[in-house]
C-alpha positions in Angstrom: 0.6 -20.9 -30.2 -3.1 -19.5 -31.9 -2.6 -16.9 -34.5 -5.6 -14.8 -35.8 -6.4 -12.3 -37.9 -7.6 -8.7 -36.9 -8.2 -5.5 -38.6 -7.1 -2.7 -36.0 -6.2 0.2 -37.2 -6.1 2.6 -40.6 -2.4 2.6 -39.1 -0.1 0.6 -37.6 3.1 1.9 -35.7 6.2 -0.3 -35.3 8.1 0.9 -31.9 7.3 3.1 -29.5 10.3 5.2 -28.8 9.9 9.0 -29.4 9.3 9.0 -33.0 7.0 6.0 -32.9 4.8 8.1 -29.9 5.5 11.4 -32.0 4.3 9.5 -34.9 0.9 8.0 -33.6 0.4 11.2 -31.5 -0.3 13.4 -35.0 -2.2 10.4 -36.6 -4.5 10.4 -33.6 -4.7 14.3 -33.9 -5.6 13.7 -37.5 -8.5 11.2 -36.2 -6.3 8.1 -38.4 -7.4 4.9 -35.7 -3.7 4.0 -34.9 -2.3 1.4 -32.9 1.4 1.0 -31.6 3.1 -2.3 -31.5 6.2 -1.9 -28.9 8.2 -5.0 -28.2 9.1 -4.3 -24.7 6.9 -4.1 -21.7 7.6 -0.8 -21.3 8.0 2.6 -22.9 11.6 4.0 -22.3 13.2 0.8 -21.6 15.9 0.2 -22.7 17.2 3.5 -23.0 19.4 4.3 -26.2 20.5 7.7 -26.0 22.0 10.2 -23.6 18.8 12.7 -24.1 21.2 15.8 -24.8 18.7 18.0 -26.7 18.2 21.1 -28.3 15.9 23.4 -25.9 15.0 25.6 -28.6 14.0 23.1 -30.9 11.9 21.2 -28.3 10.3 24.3 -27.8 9.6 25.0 -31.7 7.7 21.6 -31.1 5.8 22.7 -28.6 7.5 20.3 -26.1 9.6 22.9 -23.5 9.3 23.4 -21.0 8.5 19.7 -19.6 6.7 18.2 -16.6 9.0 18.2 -13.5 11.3 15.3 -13.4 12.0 15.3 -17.4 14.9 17.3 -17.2 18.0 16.2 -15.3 20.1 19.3 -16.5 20.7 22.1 -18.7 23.8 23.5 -20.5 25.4 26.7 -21.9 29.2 25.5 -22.1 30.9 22.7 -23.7 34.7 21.7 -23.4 36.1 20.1 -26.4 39.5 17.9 -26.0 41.8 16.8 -27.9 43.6 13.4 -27.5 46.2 14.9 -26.0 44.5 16.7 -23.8 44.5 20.7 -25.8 40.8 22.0 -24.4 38.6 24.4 -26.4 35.9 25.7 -24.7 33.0 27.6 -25.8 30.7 29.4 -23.7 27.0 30.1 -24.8 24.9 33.0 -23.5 22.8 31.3 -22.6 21.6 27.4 -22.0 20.8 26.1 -25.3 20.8 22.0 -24.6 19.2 20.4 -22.2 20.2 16.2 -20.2 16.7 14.5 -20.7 15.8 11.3 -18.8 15.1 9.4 -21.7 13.0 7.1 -20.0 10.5 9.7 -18.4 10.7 11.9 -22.0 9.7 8.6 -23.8 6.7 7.9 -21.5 5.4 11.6 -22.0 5.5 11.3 -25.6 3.5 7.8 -25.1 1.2 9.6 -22.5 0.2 12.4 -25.0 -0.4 10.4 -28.0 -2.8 8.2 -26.0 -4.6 11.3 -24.2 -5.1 11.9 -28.5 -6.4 8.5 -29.0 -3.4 6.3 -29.8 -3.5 2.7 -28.5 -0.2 1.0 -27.4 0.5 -2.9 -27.3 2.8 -3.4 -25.6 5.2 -6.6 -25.2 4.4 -7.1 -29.4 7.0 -8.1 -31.3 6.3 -7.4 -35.1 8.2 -10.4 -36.7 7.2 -9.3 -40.6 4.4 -7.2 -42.9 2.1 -8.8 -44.4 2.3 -7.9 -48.6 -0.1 -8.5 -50.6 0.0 -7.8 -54.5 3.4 -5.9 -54.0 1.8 -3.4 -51.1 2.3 -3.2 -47.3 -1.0 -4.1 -45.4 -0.4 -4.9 -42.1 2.6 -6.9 -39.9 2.4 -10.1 -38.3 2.9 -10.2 -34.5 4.1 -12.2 -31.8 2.6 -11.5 -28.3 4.6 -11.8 -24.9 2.6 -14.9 -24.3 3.8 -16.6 -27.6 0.5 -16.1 -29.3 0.8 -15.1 -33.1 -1.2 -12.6 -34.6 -1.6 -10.9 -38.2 -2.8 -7.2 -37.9 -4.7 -6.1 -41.1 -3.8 -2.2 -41.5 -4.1 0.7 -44.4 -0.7 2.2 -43.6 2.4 1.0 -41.8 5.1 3.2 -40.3 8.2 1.6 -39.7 9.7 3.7 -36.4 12.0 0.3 -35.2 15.0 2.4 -34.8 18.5 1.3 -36.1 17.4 -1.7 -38.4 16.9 -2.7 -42.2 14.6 -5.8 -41.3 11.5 -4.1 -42.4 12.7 -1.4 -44.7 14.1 -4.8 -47.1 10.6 -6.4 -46.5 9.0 -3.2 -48.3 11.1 -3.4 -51.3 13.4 -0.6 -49.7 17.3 0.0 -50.0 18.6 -0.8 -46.3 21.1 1.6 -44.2 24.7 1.8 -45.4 26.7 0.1 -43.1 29.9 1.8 -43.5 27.7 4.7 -41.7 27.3 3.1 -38.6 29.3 3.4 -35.5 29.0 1.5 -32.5 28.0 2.9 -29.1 28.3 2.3 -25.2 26.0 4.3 -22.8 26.7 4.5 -19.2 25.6 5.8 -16.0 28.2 6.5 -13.7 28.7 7.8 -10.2 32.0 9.2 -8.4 33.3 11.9 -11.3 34.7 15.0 -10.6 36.1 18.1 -11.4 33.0 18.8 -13.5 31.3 22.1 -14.3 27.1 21.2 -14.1 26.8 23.7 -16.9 29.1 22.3 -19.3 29.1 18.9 -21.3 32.3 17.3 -22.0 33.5 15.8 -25.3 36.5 13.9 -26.3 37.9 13.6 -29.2 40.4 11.4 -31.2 41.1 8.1 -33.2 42.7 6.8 -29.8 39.6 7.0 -27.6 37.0 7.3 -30.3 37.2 6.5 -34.0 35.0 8.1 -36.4 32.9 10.0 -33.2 33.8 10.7 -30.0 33.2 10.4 -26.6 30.8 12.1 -24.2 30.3 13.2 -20.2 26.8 14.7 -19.3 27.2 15.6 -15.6 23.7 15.7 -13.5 23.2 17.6 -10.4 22.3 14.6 -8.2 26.3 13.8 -8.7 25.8 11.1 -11.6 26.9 11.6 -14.6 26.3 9.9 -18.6 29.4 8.5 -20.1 29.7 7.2 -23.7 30.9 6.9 -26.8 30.9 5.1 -30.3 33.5 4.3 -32.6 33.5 3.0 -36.3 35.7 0.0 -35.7 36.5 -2.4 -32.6 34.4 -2.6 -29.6 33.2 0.5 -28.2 33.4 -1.3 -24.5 37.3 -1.4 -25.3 37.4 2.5 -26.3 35.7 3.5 -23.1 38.0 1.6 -20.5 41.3 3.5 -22.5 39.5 7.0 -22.3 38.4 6.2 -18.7 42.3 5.4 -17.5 44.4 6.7 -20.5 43.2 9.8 -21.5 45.0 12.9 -20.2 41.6 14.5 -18.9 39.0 12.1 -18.7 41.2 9.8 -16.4 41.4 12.3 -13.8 38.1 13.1 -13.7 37.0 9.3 -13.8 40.1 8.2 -11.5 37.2 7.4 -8.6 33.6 7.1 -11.0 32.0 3.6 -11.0 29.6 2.5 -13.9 25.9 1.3 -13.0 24.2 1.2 -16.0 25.3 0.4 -19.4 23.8 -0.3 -22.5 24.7 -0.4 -26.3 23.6 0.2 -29.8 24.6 1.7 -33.4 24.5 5.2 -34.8 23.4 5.5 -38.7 25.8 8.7 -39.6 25.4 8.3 -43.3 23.0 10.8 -44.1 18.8 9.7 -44.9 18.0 6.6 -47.0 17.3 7.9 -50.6 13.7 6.2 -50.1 12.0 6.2 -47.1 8.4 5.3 -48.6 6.3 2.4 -50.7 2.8 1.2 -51.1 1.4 1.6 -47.2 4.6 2.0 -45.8 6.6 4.7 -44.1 10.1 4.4 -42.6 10.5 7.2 -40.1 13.3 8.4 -37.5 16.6 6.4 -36.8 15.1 3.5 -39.8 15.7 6.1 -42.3 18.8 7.6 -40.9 17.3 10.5 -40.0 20.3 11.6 -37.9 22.6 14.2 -38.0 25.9 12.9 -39.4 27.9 15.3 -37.2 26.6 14.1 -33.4 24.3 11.2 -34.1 21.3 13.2 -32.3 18.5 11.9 -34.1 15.3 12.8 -31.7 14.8 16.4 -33.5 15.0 14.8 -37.1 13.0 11.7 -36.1 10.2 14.0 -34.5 10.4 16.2 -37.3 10.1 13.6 -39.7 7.6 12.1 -38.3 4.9 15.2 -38.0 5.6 15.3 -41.9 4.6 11.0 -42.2 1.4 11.6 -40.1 0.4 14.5 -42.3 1.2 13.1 -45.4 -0.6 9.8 -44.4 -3.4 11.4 -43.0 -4.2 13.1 -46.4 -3.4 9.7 -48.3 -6.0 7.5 -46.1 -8.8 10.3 -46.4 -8.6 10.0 -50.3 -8.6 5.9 -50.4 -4.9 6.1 -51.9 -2.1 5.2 -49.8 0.0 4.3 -53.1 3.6 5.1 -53.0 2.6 7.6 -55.7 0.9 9.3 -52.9 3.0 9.2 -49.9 6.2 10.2 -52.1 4.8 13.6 -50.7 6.7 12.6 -47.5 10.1 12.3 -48.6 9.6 15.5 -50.7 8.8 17.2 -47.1 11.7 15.9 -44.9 14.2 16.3 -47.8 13.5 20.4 -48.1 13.5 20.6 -44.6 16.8 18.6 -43.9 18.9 18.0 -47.1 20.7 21.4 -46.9 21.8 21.2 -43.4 22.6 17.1 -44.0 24.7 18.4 -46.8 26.5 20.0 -44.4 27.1 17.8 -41.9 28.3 15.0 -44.1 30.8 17.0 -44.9 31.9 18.2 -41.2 31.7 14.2 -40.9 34.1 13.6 -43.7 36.2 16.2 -42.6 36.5 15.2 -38.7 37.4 11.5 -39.8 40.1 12.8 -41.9 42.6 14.1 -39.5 45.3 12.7 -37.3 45.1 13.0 -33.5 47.7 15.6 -34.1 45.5 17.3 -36.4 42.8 17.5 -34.4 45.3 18.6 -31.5 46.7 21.1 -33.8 42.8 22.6 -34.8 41.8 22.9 -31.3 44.6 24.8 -30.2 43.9 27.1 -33.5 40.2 27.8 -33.0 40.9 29.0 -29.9 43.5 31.5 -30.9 40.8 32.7 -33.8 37.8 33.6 -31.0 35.8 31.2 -32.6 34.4 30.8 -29.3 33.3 34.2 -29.5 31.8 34.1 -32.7 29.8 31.1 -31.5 28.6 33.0 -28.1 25.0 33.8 -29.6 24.7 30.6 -31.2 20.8 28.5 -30.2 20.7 26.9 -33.0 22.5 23.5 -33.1 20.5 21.1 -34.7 20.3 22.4 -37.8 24.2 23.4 -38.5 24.4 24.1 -42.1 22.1 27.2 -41.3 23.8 28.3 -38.1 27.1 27.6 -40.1 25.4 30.1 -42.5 24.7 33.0 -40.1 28.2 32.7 -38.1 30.2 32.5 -41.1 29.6 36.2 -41.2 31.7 37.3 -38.6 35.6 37.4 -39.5 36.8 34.9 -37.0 34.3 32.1 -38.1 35.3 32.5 -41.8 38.7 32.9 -41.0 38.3 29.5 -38.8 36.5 27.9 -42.3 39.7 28.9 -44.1 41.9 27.1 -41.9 39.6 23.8 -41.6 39.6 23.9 -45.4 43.1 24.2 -45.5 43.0 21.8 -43.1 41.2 19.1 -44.8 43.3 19.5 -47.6 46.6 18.6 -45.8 44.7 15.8 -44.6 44.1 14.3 -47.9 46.6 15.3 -50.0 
């Protein structure tokens, strides 16, 4: 094994999942020479997430519509069930998320931020950064073919996904672990009884502890299966909701996994700091993730516009000091506190109640015309603000009341 030492780049980008692409894409827009380090051999694989996506904020981004073959569905119903079985379903007027393949939606990304000048190295494993006098300067990577190599850089930004390794290495507090949940993704083939507009979601400590569970059905007859849970094994979950559940095992009496893969879920809100001297932490690293459904490609790519920005103006000046990149955090927490406020608190509230509670509140919310209060709704990524607008019509507060009341019942 050689090693040897290289100056590449003014930055250096660890992953290259969607935030990673996102991230070097805007770098490269703001002429900052930046280089992606990816440890696979290719962009989208493995995939992590089901791709079930806001349109509208894809399209704030400038991202929808997509090239052909992107999208695999889109959705304007979901059908919420309880563990025993109580359905609420709400009906949108129109299709507000969209199925992604991840894989092809990954390699876009990667395709665009290299049309802007972004290099990609793929097969790169960063093992560590290189510090020097208390400041981030570059990482230390090891190369398909064993070879060892330390990459000399202005700025680092740390878009691993769900890890602490770096974040510790940079003198930064790592994710809270009692936020994680666990995860199984699956491909599957043979459901039925689906509606292609509508994605299904199953609740309940049963099936799902602390989340839920989730069926994305595709045109082509396949569908995306999963859930995560806060304790046991996720695998274990999936088999009871597959053959116990009062719904799900009818409709997956005959389906057949193909593909499964698995991975954890920061729900505990951002890291207090995502920033030090020449170093960024950006998307899933940072827990920038909405503590209600784990989504965390509209807050990662969001985030991550803000990073390149921030960095940008910090390498033109010379000063890439934590002083000067605390401008970053200042950005994503005005544009996401409020609305992670929020969530935490749905969160808190979800994983307080009984499967008879949660039984009990379907069954209510559907009585109140929630659903109807909710028909308008595009905005789902950003719920303390759509929380804010639908609260104004009397069934939605009146629904508040009672999850309040709720709550409190819960947690006497």
């Amino acid at each position: 094994m050689t090693a040897q030492k290289t100056q590449l780049a003014d930055a250096v980008v660890v992953g290259g999942g969607p935030v990673g692409s996102y991230t070097a894409l805007h770098l490269a827009k703001h002429g900052v020479k930046t280089v992606v380090y990816e440890e696979h051999p290719q962009i989208g694989y493995p995939s992590h997430c089901a791709g079930h996506i806001s349109i509208r904020s894809l399209r704030s981004m400038g991202l929808y519509p997509l090239p052909n073959g992107i999208v695999e569905n889109t959705f304007c119903a979901a059908n919420f069930y309880s563990p025993q079985g109580t359905k609420f379903t709400l009906h949108l007027s129109c299709p507000v998320t969209t199925a992604l393949n991840r894989a092809k939606f990954d390699q876009y990304l990667a395709a665009q931020a290299k049309a802007a000048g972004a290099e990609f190295s793929m097969d790169s494993r960063v093992e560590s950064l290189v510090n020097q006098n208390g400041s981030v300067q570059g990482i230390n990577v090891k190369q398909a073919d064993g070879n060892a190599m330390q990459v000399n850089s202005k700025s680092v930004f740390d878009c691993e996904g769900v890890s602490s390794r770096l974040l510790r290495q940079a003198g930064l507090k790592p994710l809270k672990r009692s936020g994680l949940v666990y995860a199984v993704e699956t491909e599957i083939e043979g459901a039925q009884d689906l509606e292609m507009d509508a994605v299904e979601v199953y609740f309940g400590r049963a099936y799902a502890p602390g989340f839920y569970g989730w069926l994305i059905p595709k045109p082509d007859g396949t569908a995306k299966l999963g859930l995560a849970a806060n304790q046991g094994d996720p695998r274990s979950y999936l088999k009871r909701l597959m053959t116990k559940h009062p719904v799900a095992k009818k409709q997956l009496a005959k389906a057949k996994i193909t593909q499964a893969g698995y991975h954890a879920i920061s729900l505990g809100g951002p890291i207090k700091r995502a920033y030090a001297d020449g170093f960024l932490a950006v998307g899933d690293c940072a827990s920038q993730v909405k503590p209600t459904t784990g989504g965390g490609v509209i807050f990662g790519l969001t985030c991550a516009k803000e990073a390149a920005s921030v960095a940008a103006e910090a390498l033109k000046s010379g000063d890439v000091s934590a002083k000067s990149l605390q401008a970053y955090q200042k950005r994503c927490d005005d544009l996401l506190n409020f609305d992670i406020r929020v969530m935490l608190r749905l969160r808190r509230f979800l994983n307080s109640l009984s499967d008879e509670k949660l039984d009990e509140m379907l069954r209510v919310v559907g009585k109140l015309g929630v659903d109807k209060a909710l028909r308008d709704v595009d905005e789902i990524d950003f719920q303390g603000k759509m929380l804010l607008t639908a609260v104004r019509k009397p069934s939605m507060a009146a629904a508040l009341l009672y999850f309040g009341l709720l709550y409190l019942t819960a947690n006497p």
